[in-house]
N, C-alpha and C positions, 0 to 999 in steps of 0.2 A: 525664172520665177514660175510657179506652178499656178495654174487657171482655177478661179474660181467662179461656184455661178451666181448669181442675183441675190438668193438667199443667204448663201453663206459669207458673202459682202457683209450685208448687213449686220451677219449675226460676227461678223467676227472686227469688222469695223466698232461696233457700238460694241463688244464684251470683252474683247479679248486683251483689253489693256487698263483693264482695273484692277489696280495693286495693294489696296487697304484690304484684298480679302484673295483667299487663292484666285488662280484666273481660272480653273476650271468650278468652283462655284457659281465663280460671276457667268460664264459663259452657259450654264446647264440653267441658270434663274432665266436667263435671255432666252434660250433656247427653248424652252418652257413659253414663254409670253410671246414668242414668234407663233409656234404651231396656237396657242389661244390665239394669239390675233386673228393667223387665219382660219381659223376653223370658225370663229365668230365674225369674220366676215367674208366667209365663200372666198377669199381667193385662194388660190392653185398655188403651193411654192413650186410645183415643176411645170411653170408657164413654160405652152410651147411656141411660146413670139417670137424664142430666141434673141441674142441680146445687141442686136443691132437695130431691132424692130424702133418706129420714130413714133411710136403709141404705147402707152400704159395699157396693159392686162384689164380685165375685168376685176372689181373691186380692190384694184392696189393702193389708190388714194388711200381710201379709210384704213389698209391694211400696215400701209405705210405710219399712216398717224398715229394708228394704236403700237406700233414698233418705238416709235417717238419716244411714246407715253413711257413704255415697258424700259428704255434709257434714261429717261429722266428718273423713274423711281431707282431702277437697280443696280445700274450703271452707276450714273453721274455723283449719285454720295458715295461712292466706295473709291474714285479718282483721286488723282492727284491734279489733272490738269482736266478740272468739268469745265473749262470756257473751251475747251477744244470738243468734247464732245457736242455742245452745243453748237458752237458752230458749223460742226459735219452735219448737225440736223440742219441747219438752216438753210447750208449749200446743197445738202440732199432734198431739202423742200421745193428749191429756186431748179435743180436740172430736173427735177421729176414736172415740174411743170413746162420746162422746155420742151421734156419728151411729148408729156399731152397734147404741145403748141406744134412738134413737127421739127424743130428746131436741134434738137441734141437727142443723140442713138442713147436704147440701154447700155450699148457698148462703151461707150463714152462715159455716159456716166459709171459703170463697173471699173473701169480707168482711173477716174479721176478718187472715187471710194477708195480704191487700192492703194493710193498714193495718200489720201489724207490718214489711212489705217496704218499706214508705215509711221507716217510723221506721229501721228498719238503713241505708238506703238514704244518710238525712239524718248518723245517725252515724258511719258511713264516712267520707264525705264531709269533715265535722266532724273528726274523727280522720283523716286526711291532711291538711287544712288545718294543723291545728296539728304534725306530723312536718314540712310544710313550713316552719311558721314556725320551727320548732326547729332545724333546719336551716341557715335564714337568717339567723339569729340567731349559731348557732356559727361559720359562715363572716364574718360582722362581728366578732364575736369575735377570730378569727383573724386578719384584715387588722389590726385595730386592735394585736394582741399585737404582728406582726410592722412593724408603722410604730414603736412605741415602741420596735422594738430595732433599728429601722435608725436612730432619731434618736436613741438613744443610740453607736452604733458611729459617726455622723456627728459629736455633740459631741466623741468619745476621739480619733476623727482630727482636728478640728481643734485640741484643747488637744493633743494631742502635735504638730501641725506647729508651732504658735507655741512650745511646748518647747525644739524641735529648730534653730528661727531664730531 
């Protein structure tokens, strides 16, 4: 599995698995509202803490919150499964203050991101498979409704020709 850093966690954690709209829209709207984040709030995306450091960056709190924000608008309606993206915020809210507290590395928590972006990743996925079977399903539906009522309009026309002769 190939390494990612801090930032790109987050941007591909929170983007990369919205599937009601391309994923590279979603991900270029996020991507977009990461660098506004931080440029609007002074933080560094190429902190050099390095991601084992047991301290948050200078202004990543608020950096972090407005990334939140930037998921909840442009993320989470375009999903299929928004109670999981919520919940990555939540568990990214609870280790990011571990980190503050000394208690859990950015390393750890880059880890544990990684694993909840597979798991989103898989249930999107999952979640469009089955909209497309759903889909598939209502369109056989459909053919089949409308074959039964052209072989019904075909038996009416021929018991009324033999009526008629």
């Amino acid at each position: 599995m190939r390494r990612m850093g801090p930032t790109a966690i987050i941007a591909f954690a929170f983007a990369g698995c919205a599937t009601s709209q391309p994923m590279e829209t979603t991900t270029t709207r996020l991507n977009a509202a990461i660098e506004q984040c931080a440029a609007s709030n002074k933080y560094e995306l190429s902190s050099s803490l390095g991601d084992e450091e047991r301290r948050l960056a200078p202004n990543e709190r608020p950096f972090r919150d407005c990334v939140y924000r930037g998921v909840e608008d442009h993320v989470i309606p375009l999903s299929a499964v928004p109670t999981l993206y919520r919940a990555i915020i939540v568990e990214d809210r609870a280790m990011t203050a571990q980190i503050d507290a000394g208690a859990l590395t950015r390393g750890e928590r880059r880890q544990r991101l990684e694993q909840l972006y597979q798991s989103i990743e898989q249930k999107e996925v999952e979640a469009q498979q089955e909209k497309t079977d759903r889909s598939r399903k209502e369109i056989v539906d459909m053919l089949d409704r409308q074959r039964q009522a052209d072989d019904i309009v075909r038996a009416s026309q021929t018991q009324l020709r033999s009526v008629l002769h």
